[in-house]
C-alpha positions in Angstrom: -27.1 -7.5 -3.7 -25.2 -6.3 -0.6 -25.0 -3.1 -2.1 -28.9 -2.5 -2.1 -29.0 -3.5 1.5 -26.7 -1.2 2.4 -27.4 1.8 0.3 -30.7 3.0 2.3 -28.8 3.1 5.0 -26.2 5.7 3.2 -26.0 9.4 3.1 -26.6 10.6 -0.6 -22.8 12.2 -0.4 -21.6 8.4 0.4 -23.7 7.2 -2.5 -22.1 8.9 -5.0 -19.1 8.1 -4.2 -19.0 3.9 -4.5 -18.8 2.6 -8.3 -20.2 -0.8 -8.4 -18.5 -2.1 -11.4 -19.5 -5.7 -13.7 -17.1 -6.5 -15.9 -12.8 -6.6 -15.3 -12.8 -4.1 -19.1 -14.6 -1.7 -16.8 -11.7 -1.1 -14.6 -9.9 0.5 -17.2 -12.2 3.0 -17.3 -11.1 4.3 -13.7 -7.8 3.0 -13.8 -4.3 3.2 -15.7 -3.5 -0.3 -17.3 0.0 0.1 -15.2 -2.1 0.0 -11.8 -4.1 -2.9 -12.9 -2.7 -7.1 -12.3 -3.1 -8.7 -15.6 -5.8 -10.6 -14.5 -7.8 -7.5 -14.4 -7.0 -6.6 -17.2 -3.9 -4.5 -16.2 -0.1 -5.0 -17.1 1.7 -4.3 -14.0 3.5 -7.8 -13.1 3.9 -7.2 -9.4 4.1 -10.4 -7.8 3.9 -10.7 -3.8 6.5 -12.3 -2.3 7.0 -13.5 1.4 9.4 -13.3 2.3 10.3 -9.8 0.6 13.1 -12.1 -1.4 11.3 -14.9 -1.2 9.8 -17.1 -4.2 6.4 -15.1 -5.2 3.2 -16.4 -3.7 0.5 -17.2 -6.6 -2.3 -19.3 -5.5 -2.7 -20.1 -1.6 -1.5 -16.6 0.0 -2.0 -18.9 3.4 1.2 -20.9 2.5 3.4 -18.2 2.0 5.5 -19.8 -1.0 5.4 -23.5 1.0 4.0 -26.3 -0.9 3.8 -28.3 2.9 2.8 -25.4 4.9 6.1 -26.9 7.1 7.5 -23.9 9.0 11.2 -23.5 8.3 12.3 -20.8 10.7 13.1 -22.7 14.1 12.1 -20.0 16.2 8.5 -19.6 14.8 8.5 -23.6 14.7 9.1 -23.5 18.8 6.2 -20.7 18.7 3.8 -22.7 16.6 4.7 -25.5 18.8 3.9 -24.1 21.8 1.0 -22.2 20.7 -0.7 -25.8 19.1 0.1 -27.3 22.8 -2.3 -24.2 24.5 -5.1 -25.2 21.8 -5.1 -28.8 21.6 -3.4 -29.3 18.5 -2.6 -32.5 16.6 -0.3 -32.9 14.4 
């Protein structure tokens, strides 16, 4: 829908060059298998992990592998601290 917005407002060259694609099967048509997550249909396993040797992150990318979204590290703690005191923050 956004697409057909848009697209009047794009040079015939930039047209052609965006793929609007349906389904997750269709992927593989543009892309290797071992470039695609599993979930679309791929079978690379790269899993993102924060930190780099951290436990991976699945679902909430916002809690960075912590169930309580407690910060650990002291130092951003004393940021975060200070940062909710400029803002009005309640814990």
């Amino acid at each position: 829908m956004v697409y057909g917005m848009i697209m009047p407002f794009l040079a015939e060259k930039s047209r052609k060059k965006v793929k609007i694609i349906g389904k997750k099967e269709e992927l593989l048509k543009y892309f290797d298998a071992d470039q695609l997550l599993p979930e679309y249909g791929g079978t690379n396993p790269f899993e993102y992990r924060w930190p780099p040797d951290g436990e991976p992150v699945k679902d909430d990318p916002t809690s960075l592998g912590n169930d309580d979204n407690e910060i650990e590290d002291p130092e951003l703690k004393n940021l975060a601290d200070e940062a909710a005191k400029d803002f009005d923050v309640k814990e």
